[in-house]
C-alpha positions as CSV (number, residue, x, y, z in Angstrom):
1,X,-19.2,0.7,-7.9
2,X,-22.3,-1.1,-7.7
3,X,-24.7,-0.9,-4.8
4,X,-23.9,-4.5,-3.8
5,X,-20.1,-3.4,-2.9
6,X,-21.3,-0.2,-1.4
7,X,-23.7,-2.1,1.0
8,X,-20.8,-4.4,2.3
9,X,-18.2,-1.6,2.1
10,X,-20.6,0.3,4.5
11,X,-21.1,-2.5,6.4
12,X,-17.5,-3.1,7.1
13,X,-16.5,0.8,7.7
14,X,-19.4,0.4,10.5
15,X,-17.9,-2.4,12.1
16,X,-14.6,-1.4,12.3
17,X,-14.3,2.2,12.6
18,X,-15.2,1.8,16.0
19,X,-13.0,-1.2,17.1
20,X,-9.0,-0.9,17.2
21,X,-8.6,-2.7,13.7
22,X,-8.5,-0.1,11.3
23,X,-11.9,0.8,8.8
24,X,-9.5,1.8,6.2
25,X,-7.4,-1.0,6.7
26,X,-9.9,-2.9,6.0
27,X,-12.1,-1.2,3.3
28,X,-8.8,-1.8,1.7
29,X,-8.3,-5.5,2.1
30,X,-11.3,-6.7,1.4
31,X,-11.8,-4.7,-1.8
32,X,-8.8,-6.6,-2.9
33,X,-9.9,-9.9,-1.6
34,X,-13.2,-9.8,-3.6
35,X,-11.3,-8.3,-6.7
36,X,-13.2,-5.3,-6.6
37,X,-11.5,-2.0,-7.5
38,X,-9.7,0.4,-4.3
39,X,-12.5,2.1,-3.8
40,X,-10.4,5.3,-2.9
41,X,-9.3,7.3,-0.4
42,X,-12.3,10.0,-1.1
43,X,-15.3,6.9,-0.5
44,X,-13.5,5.9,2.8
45,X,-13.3,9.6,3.9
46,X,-16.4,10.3,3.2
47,X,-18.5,7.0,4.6
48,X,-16.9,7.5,7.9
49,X,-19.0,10.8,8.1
50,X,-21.9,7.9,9.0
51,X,-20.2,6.1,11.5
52,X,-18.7,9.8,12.9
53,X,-23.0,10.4,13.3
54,X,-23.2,7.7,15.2
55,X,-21.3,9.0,17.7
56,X,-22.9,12.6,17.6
57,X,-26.0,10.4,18.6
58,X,-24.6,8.1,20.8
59,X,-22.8,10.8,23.3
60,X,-25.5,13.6,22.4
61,X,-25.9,14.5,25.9
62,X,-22.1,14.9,26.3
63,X,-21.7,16.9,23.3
64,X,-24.6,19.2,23.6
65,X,-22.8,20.2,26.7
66,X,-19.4,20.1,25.3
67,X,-21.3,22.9,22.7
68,X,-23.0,25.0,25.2
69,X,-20.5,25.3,27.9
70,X,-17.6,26.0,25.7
71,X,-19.8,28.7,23.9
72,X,-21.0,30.4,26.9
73,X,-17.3,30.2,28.6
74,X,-16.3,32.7,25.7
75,X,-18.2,35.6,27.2
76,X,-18.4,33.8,31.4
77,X,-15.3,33.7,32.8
78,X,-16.5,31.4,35.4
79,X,-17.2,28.6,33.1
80,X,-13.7,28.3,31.4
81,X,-12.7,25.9,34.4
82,X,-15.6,23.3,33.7
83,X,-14.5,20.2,32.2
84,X,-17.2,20.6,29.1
85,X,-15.7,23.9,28.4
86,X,-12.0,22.6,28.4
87,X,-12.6,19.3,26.6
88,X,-13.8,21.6,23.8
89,X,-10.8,23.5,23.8
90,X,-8.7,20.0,23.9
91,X,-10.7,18.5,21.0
92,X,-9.8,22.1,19.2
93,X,-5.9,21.7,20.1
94,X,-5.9,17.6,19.4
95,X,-7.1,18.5,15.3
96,X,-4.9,20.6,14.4
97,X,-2.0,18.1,14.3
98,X,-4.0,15.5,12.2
99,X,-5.2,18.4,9.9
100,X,-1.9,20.3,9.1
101,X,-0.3,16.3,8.6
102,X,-3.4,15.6,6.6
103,X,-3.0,18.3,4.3
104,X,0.7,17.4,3.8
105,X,0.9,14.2,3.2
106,X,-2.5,13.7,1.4
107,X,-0.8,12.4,-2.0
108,X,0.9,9.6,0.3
109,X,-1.7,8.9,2.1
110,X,-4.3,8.5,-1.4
111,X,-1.6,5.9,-3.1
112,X,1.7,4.8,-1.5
113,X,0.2,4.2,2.4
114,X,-2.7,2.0,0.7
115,X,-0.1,-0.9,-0.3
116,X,-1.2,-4.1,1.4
117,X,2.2,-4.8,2.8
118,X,2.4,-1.8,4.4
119,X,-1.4,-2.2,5.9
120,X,-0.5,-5.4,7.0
121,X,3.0,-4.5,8.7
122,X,0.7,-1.8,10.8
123,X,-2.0,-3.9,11.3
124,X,0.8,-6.1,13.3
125,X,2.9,-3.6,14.5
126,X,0.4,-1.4,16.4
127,X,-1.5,-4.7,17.4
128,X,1.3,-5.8,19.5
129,X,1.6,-2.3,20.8
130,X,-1.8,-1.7,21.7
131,X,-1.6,-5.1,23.9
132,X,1.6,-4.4,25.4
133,X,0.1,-0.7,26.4
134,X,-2.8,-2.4,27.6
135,X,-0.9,-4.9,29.8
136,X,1.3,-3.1,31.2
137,X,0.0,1.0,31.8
138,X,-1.6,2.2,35.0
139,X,-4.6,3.1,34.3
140,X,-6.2,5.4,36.5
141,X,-7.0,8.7,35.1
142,X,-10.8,9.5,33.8
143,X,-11.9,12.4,31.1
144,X,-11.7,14.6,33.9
145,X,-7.9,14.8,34.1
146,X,-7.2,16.3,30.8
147,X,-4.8,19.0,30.4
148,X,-3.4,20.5,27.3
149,X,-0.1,18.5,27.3
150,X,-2.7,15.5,27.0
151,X,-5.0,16.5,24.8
152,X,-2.1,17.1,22.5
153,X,-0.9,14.0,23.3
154,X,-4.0,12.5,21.9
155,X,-4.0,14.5,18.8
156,X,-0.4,13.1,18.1
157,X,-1.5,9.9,18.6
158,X,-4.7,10.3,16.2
159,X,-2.4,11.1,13.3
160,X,-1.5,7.5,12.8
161,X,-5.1,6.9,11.7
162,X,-4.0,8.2,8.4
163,X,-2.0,5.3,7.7
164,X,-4.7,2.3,6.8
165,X,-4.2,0.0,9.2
166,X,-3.1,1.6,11.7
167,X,-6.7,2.7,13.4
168,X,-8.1,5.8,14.7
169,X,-9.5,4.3,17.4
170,X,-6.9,1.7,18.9
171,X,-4.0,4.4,18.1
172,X,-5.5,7.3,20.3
173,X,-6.9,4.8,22.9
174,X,-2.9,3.4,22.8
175,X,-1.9,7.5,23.6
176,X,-4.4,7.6,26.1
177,X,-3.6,4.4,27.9
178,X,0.2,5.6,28.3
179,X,-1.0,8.8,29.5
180,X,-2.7,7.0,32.3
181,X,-6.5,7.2,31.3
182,X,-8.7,4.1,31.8
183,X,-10.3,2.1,28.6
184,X,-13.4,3.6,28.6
185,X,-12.5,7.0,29.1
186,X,-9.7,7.2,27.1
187,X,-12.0,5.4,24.0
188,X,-14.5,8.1,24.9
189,X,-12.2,10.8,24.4
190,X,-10.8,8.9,21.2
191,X,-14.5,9.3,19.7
192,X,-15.1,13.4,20.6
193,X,-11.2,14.1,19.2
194,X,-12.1,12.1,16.0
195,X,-15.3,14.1,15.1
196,X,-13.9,17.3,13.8
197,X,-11.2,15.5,12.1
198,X,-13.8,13.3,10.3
199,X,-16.1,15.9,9.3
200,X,-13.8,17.7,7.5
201,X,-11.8,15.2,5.8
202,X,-15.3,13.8,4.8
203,X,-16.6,17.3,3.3
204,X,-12.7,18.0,1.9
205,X,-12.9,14.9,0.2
206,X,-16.2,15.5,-1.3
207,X,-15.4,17.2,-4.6
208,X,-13.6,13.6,-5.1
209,X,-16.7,11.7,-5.8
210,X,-18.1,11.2,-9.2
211,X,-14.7,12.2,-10.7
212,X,-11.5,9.7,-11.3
213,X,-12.9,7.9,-7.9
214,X,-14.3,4.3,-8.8
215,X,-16.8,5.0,-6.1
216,X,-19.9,7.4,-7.4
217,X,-22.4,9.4,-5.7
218,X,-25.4,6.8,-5.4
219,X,-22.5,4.7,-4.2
220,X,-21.2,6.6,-1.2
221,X,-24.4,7.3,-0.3
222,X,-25.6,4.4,0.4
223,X,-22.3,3.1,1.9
224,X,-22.8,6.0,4.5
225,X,-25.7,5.2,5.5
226,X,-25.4,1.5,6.3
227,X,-22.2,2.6,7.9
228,X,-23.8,5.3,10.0
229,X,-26.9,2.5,11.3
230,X,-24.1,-0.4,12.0
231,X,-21.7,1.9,14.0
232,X,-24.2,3.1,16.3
233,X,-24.6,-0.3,17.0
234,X,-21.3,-0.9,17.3
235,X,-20.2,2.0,19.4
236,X,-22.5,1.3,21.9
237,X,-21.4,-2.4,21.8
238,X,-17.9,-1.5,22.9
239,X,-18.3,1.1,25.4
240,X,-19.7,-2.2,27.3
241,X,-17.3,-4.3,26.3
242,X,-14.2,-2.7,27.6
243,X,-15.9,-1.8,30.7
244,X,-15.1,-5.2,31.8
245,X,-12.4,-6.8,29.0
246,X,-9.6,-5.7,27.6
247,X,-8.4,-5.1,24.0
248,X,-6.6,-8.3,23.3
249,X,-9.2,-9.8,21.3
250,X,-8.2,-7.1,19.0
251,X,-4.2,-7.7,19.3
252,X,-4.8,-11.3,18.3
253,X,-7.1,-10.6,15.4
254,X,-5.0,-7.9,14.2
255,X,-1.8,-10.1,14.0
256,X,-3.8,-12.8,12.1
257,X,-5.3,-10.6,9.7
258,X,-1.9,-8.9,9.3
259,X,-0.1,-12.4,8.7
260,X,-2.7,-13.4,6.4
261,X,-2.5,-10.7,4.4
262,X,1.4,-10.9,4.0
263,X,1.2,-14.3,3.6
264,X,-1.3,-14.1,1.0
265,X,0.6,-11.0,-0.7
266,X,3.9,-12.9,-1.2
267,X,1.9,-16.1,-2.8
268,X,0.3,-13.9,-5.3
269,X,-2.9,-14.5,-4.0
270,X,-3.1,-10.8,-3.5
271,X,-1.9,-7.6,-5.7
272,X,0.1,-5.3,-3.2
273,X,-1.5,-2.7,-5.1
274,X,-4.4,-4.4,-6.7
275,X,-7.8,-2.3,-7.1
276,X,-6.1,0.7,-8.0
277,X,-5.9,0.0,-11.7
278,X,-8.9,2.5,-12.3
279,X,-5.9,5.2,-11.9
280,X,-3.1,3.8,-13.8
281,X,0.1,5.5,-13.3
282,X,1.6,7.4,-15.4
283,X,4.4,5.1,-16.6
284,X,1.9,2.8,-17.2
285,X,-0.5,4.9,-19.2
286,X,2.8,5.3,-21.5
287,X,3.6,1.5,-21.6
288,X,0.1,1.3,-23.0
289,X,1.1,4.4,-25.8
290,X,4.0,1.9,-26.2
291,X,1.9,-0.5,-27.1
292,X,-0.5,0.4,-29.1
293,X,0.1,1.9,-32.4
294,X,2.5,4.4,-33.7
295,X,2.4,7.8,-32.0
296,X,3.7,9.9,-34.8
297,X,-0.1,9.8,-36.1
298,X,-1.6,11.3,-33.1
299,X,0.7,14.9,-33.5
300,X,-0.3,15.0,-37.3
301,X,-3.3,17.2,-38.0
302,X,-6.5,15.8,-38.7
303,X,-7.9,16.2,-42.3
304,X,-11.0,18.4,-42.4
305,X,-13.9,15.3,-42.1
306,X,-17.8,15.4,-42.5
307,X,-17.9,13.1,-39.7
308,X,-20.3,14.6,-37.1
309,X,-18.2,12.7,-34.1
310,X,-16.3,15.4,-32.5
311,X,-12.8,15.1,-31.2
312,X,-13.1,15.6,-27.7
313,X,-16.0,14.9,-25.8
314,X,-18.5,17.5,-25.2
315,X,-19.0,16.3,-21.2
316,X,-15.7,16.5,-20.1
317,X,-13.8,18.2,-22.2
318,X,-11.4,15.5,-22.9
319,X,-10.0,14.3,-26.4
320,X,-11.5,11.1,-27.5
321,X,-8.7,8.4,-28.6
322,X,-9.2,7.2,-31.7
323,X,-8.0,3.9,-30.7
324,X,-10.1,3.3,-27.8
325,X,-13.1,5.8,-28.8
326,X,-13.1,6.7,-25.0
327,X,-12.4,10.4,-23.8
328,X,-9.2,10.0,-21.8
329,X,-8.3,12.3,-18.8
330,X,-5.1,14.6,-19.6
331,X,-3.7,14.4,-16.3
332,X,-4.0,10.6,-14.7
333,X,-5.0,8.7,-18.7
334,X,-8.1,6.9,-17.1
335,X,-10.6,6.4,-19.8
336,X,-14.1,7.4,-19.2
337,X,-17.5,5.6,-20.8
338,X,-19.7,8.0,-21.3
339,X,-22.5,5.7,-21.9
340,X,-21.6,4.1,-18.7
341,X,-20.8,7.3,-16.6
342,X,-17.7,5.2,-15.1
343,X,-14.3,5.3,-15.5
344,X,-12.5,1.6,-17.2
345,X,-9.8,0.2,-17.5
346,X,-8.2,-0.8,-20.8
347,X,-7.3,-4.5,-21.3
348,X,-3.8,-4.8,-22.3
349,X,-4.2,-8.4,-24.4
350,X,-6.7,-7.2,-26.4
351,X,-6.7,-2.9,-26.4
352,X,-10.6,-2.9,-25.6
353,X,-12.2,-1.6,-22.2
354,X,-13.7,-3.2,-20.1
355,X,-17.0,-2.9,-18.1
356,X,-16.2,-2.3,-14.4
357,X,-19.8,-4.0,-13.7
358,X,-19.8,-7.4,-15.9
359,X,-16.2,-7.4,-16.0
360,X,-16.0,-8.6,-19.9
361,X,-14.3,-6.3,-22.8
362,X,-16.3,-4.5,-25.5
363,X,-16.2,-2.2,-28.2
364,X,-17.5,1.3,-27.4
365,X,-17.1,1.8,-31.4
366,X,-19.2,-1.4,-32.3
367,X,-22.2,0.8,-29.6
368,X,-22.0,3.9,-31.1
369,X,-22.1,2.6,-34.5
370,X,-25.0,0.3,-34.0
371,X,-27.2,3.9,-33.7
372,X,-25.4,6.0,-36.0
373,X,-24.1,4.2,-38.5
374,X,-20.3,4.8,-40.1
375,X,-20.3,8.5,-39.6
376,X,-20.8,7.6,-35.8
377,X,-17.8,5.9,-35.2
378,X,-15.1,7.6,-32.9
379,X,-11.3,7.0,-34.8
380,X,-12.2,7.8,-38.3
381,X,-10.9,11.4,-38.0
382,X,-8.0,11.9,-39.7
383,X,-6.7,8.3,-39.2
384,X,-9.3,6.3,-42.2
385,X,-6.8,3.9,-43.2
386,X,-6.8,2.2,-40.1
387,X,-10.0,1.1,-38.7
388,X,-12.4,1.9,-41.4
389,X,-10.1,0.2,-43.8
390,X,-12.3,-1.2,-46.8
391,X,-15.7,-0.2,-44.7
392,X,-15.3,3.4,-45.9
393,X,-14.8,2.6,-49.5
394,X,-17.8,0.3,-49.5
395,X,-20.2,2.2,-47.6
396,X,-20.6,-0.9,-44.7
397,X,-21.7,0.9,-41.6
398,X,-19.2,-0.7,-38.7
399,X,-20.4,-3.1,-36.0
């Protein structure tokens, strides 16, 4: 991922994490839009750590308090009846559903849940129920009224953010408007129930980065960042804002965007699933063995060979395919350029990778053999009738 996508992809997540519309939802989209690869379910986790700061600075005041009363009603009984001390137990109670659902349907929620259609269909479908809600509730209760039935109530209702598209925001504020809660305090209870949640998703989701993910570490960190400076500005925007309006701005933007997207989707302006090619599934990692040539050669046993290229590559631990000369992951087949430290995808006209940055093929073999010569080039091992066909026998170094 280049800087210039993690800058905008920071700058959307700070936008919208904030407003009922969905972050994910729309990390999503416009990766596809642009053409740009899904950037992955681990750089969406972890960039809403910045906007989740942005709200540790915005309602400081409320969560220092939140901290010290809760802690000091372990040991005073007097203090368990004080609305800091409770809303800590609430924001306790309300993460345990999201995290036990989380950890269950993660595999879902990192592939299947990230099709367009379906972000569109709940980009609609909670739109419309999010106005209706609004509309129609009695809204009368402030943060003050919170029980345990309701903070459970909003931790149900936070679950839905792990669909993209869905929102983290607009579906707990949707929970806490049926419960009764105004706008403002049921958005403000939204924001301290989502903190816990984030942070650990964010730090679970860590280890992802810099592996199969197409987003790397310089990456996500600089998506974080803008994404933490933009949703303080946008956190602080709204708490104004629905003080006085109500969220059907939203409901009519989310219905467009989701009509758009269909619409766009069944034209084939769109790919469903386009951007996740950097993790090719596994049926299609064996169309492309299909494809290419004969695998009875692979399970023979290499001839011993002076070449000094070795057969898996030393960084990873992967074996290097001789027809691609590109380590390939055992378990998901993505090819990784070591040259490039990035993971490509494979052309399927031509057989050649190509450059996730310029977006042209090349010929990893025709690189390495520019600075080493014959002996340099990956595929000669125990295959030399193939690609060094006539270069061997003559002694013409390949590129």
């Amino acid at each position: 991922m280049s800087l210039i996508e993690a800058i905008v992809l920071g700058l959307i997540q700070g936008l919208t994490e904030f407003l009922p519309i969905s972050s994910s939802g729309h990390i999503r989209v416009f990766s596809a839009f642009f053409g740009w690869p899904d950037p992955g379910a681990a750089f969406t986790a972890v960039s809403q750590i910045g906007t989740e700061l942005a709200v540790l600075v915005y309602f400081r005041k409320r969560i220092w308090a939140i901290l010290v009363t809760w802690t000091q009603s372990l040991f005073k009984s007097e203090l368990r009846r004080d609305i800091h001390a409770r809303l800590g137990w609430y924001v306790i109670l309300g993460t345990i559903p999201i995290g036990v659902l989380g950890l269950l349907f993660e595999e879902q929620i990192d592939t299947v849940f990230r099709d367009l259609r379906v972000i569109a269909l709940t980009l609609i479908v909670f739109g419309v129920l999010l106005g209706i809600v609004d509309k129609y509730s009695r809204k009368h209760r402030v943060i003050s009224d919170l029980n345990v039935q309701r903070g459970l109530v909003f931790g149900l209702f936070q679950c839905l953010a792990l669909i993209p598209g869905v929102s983290r925001s607009g579906g707990t504020v949707t929970g806490g408007m049926l419960l009764g809660f105004k706008r403002s305090d049921a958005a403000e209870f939204s924001f301290l129930l989502a903190m816990p949640a984030v942070f650990a998703s964010g730090l679970y989701k860590l280890t992802d980065i810099g592996g199969d993910e197409y987003a790397g570490w310089g990456a996500t960190i600089t998506g974080t960042l803008v994404a933490a400076v933009v949703g303080y500005i946008c956190v602080a925007w709204l708490m104004k804002f629905i003080s006085t309006h109500s969220f059907m701005p939203f409901v009519y933007y989310r219905v467009a965007l989701g009509i758009l997207i269909l619409t766009l989707v069944s034209y084939g302006v769109l790919d469903p699933s386009g951007g996740a090619e950097h993790k090719p599934a596994q049926s299609e990692v064996s169309a492309e063995e299909e494809a290419g040539e004969p695998a009875p050669e692979k399970s023979e046993e290499p001839e011993p060979s002076p070449s000094p290229s070795p057969s898996t590559d030393p960084v990873t631990g992967w074996e290097i395919d001789p027809e691609v000369g590109l380590p390939r992951n055992p378990d998901t087949g993505v090819y990784h350029d070591p040259q490039l430290g990035m993971d490509v995808d494979i052309d399927q006209e031509s057989g050649l990778p190509v450059n996730p940055m310029t977006g042209q093929t090349y010929d990893p073999r025709e690189q390495q053999g520019e600075g080493a010569g014959q002996d340099a080039q990956p595929g000669q091992e125990g295959d030399p009738g193939q690609q060094g066909t006539g270069q061997q026998e003559q002694g013409v170094p390949a590129g």
